[in-house]
C-alpha positions in Angstrom: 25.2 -41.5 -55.0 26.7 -39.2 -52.0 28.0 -35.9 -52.6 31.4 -35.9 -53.6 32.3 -33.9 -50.3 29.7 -36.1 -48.4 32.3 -37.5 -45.7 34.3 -33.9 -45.5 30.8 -32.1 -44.3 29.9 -34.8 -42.2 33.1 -34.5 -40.1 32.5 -30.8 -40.7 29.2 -31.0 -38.5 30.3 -34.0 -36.3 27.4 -36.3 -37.9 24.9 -33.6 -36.6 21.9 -31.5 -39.0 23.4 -28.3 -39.0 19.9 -27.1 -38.9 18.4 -28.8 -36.3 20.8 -30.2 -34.5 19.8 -34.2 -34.6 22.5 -36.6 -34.5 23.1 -39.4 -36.7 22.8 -41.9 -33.8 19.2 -40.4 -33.2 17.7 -40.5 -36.8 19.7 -44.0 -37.0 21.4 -43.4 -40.3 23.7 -41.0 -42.5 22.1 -37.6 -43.4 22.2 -35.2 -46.9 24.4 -32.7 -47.6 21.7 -29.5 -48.2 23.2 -26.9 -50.8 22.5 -23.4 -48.5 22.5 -21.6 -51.8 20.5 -23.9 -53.9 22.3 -24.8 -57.5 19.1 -23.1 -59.2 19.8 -20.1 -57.6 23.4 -20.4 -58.5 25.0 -22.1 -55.4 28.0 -23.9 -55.6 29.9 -26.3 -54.4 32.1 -24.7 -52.1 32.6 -25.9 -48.3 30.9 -22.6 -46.8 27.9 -23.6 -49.2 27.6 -27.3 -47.9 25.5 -28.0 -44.6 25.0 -31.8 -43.1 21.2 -32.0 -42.9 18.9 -34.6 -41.9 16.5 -35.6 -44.7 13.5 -33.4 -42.9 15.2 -30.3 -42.9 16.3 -30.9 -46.5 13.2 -31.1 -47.6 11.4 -28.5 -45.6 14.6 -25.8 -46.9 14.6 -27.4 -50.6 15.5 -24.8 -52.9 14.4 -21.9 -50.6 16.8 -18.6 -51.1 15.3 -15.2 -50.1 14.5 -12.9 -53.1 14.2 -9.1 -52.4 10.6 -8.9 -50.5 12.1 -11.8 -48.0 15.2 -10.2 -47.2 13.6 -6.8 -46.7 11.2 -8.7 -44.4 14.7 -10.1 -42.7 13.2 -13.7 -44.3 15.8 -15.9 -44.7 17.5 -19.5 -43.5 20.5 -19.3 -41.0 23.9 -20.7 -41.9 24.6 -22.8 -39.1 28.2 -21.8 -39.6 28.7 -18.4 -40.5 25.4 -16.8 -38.7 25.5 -16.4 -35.0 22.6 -18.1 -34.0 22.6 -17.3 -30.2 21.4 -14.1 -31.4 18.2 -15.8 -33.1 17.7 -18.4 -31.8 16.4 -19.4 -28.1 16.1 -22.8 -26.9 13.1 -23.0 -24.0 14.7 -25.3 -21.7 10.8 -25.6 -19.9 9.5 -26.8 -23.2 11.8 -27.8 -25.7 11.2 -25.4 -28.2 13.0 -22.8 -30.2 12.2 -19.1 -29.8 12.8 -16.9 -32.1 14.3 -14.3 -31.3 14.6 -11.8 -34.5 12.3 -11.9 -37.5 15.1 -14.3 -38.9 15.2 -16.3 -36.4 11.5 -16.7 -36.3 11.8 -17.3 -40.0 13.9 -20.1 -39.9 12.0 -21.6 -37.3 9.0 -21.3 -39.2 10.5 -22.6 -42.8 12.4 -25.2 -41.3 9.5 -26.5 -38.7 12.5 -26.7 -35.9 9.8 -27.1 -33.0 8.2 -30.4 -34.9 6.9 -32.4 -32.0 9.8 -35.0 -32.4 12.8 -32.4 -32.4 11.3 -30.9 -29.5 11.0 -34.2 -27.8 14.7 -34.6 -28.7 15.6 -31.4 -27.3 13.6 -32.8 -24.0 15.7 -36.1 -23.9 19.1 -34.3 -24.8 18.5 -31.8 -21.7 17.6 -34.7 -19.1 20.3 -36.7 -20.8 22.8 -33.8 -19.7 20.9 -33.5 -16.4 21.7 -37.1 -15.7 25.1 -36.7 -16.6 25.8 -33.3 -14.3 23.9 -35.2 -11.4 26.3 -38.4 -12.2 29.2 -36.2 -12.5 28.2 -34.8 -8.5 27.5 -38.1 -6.8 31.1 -39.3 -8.4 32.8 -36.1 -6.3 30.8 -36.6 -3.0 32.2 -40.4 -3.4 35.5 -39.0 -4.0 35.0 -37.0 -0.7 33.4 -39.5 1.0 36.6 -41.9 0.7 39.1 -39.3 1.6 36.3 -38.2 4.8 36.1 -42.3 5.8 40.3 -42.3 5.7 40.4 -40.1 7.4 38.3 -41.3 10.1 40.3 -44.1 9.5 43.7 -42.6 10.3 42.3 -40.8 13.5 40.8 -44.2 15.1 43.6 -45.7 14.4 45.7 -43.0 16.4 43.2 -43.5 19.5 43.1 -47.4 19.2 47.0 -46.6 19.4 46.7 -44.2 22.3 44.5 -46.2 24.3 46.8 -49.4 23.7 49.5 -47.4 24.9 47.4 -46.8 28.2 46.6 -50.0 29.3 50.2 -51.2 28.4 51.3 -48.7 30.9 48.7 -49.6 33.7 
């Protein structure tokens, strides 16, 4: 049986894993709702303590939550949220993996195993896929230019044919 809120976090996080950013489309099905603060540790079920997850991450997180020696170690899971990950995380664009770039952010990378072959395979296809699209985005503007170039060719031949008509009218 879903989560009660199942449909509110899933339009929350656009049908994406908050952690590793799969889509629904790519794992080909619905995904979890993970509890950031597990219920054991006293979590509830408040929006801010709801992520959309695919079923890997779910599992790899389970019913983490730092205790003491974690957090003075700087050990603990990102909210996808509420943390700024641009300032641990890195995505290598070369390689498709995540680089860490705090002790967090190697953490979570670690815990979660965000550089599994298939997510960074994923990563791979969702950067060509945007390459594609940039590169399609281009060829549609030198078309556009193109056209207007060939009118206006158009418009100046058409002036000459005109001249020239004129001149052997007159001769």
């Amino acid at each position: 049986m879903p989560h009660p809120k199942f449909e509110v976090i899933r339009r929350l996080y656009r049908q994406t894993c908050g952690y590793c950013g799969v889509t629904e489309s790519a794992v080909g099905s619905e995904m979890t709702v993970d509890h950031f603060m597990p219920r054991v540790a006293g979590g509830s079920d408040e929006l801010d303590n709801l992520v959309y997850a695919c079923w890997k991450c779910n599992q790899f997180k389970h019913d983490f939550w730092p205790g003491p020696d974690d957090l003075a170690h700087q050990h603990r899971i990102l909210h996808p949220l509420l943390d700024d990950l641009d300032i641990h995380l890195h995505p290598n664009e070369e390689t498709g993996r995540l680089e860490g770039l705090t002790a967090t952010g190697r953490f979570h990378i670690a815990a979660l195993r965000l550089n599994r072959p298939q997510l960074v395979k994923y990563r791979l296809g969702q950067q060509l896929q945007q390459m594609l699209q940039e590169k399609h985005r281009l060829l549609e503007l030198q078309i556009d230019e193109l056209r207007k170039t060939i009118a206006a060719q158009e418009q100046y031949l058409a002036a000459l044919q005109a001249q020239i008509d004129r001149l052997r009218s007159t001769q």
